[in-house]
N, C-alpha and C positions, 0 to 999 in steps of 0.2 A: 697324741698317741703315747701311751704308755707303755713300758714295756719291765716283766716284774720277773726274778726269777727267786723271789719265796714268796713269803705272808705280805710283804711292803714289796710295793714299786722301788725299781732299782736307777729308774732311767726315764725322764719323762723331756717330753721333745713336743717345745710352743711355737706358737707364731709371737715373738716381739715386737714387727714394724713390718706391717701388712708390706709385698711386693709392691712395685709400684715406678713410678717418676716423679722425684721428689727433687723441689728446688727450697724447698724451707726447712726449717729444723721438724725435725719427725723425734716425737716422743712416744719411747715404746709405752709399752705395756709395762702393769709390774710383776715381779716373776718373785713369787713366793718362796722362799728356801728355807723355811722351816724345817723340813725333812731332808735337806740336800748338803753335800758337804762342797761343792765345785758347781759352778754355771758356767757353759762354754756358749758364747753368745758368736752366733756363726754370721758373720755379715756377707752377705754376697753382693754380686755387683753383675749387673749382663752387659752387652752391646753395647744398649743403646744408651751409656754414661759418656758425657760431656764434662763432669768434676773433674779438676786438678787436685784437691784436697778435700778433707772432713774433719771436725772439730768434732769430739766423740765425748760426752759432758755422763760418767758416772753417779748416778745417785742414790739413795737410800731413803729407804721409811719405816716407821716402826705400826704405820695402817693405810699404808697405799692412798693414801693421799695426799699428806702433808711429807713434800722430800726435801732433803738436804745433800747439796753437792758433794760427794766423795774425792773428784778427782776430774778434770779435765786433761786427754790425753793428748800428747804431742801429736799433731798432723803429721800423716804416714805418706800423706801425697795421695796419688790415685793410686786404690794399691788392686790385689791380685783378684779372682772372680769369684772366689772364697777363701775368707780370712777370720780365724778364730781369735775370740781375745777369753782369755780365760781367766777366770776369778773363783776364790778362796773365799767362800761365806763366810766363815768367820772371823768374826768382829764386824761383821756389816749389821744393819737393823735388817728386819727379817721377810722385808722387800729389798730389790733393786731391780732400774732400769735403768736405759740407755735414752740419750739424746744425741742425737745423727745430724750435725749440721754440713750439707755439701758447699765448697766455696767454689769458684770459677764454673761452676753452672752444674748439670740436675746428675742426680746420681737414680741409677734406675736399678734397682733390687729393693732387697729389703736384710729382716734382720728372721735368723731363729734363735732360739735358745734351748740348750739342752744341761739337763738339771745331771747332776750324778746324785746319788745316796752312798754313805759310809763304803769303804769299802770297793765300790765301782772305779771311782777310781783309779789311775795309774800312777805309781809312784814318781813316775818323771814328772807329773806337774809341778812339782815341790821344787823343779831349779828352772820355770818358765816363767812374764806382765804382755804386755802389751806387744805381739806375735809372737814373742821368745818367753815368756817370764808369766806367773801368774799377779796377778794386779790382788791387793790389801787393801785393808785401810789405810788411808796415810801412804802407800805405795806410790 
């Protein structure tokens, strides 16, 4: 679903990591941000989750198929039944995805992504990483 309010899409909204019952490392998809200035990668999580924690493995590509690790993020524990981690594309290569590993057993949801363009935007991302903060490179 996109959704555009001039000539260019301002707002586009993927599936990253099909819903599901996952007890292995799940690698999304990659999410293009050539045109996007912020990716808010929306994890949910339903019911029927058994995980104590998740190992959340950022990475980059400059052609969605050969990737390099950005950032592995500190275990949040089991956390809420949607939980945004938001990123600042620049300085990233001009893919990234997410790698979701559940530890103490299966984590059931999945991942979205929602792209922003220049501008969309809210200026509070700029003092938010990982639930509080936006996540960089090197971050």
């Amino acid at each position: 679903m996109a959704i555009g309010t001039g000539p260019n899409e301002s707002l586009l909204i993927e599936t990253h990591v099909a819903s599901g019952s996952h007890s292995t490392p799940q690698q999304g998809t990659g999410t293009d941000t050539s045109k996007f200035d912020y990716v808010v990668y929306m994890i949910h999580t339903t019911a029927g989750s058994t995980f104590t924690g998740m190992t959340i493995k950022v990475q980059d590509s400059p052609d969605n198929s050969t990737w390099t690790l950005v950032q592995t993020l500190a275990d949040p524990g089991a956390f809420a039944a949607l939980t945004p981690l938001y990123i600042r594309v620049n300085g990233f290569q001009r893919y990234i995805k997410l790698v979701c590993t559940p530890t103490g057993g299966s984590w059931s949801g999945g991942v979205l992504s929602v792209l922003m363009a220049p501008g969309w935007a809210n200026s509070a991302f700029d003092s938010m990483t990982w639930f509080d903060e936006i996540l960089t490179p090197g971050g």
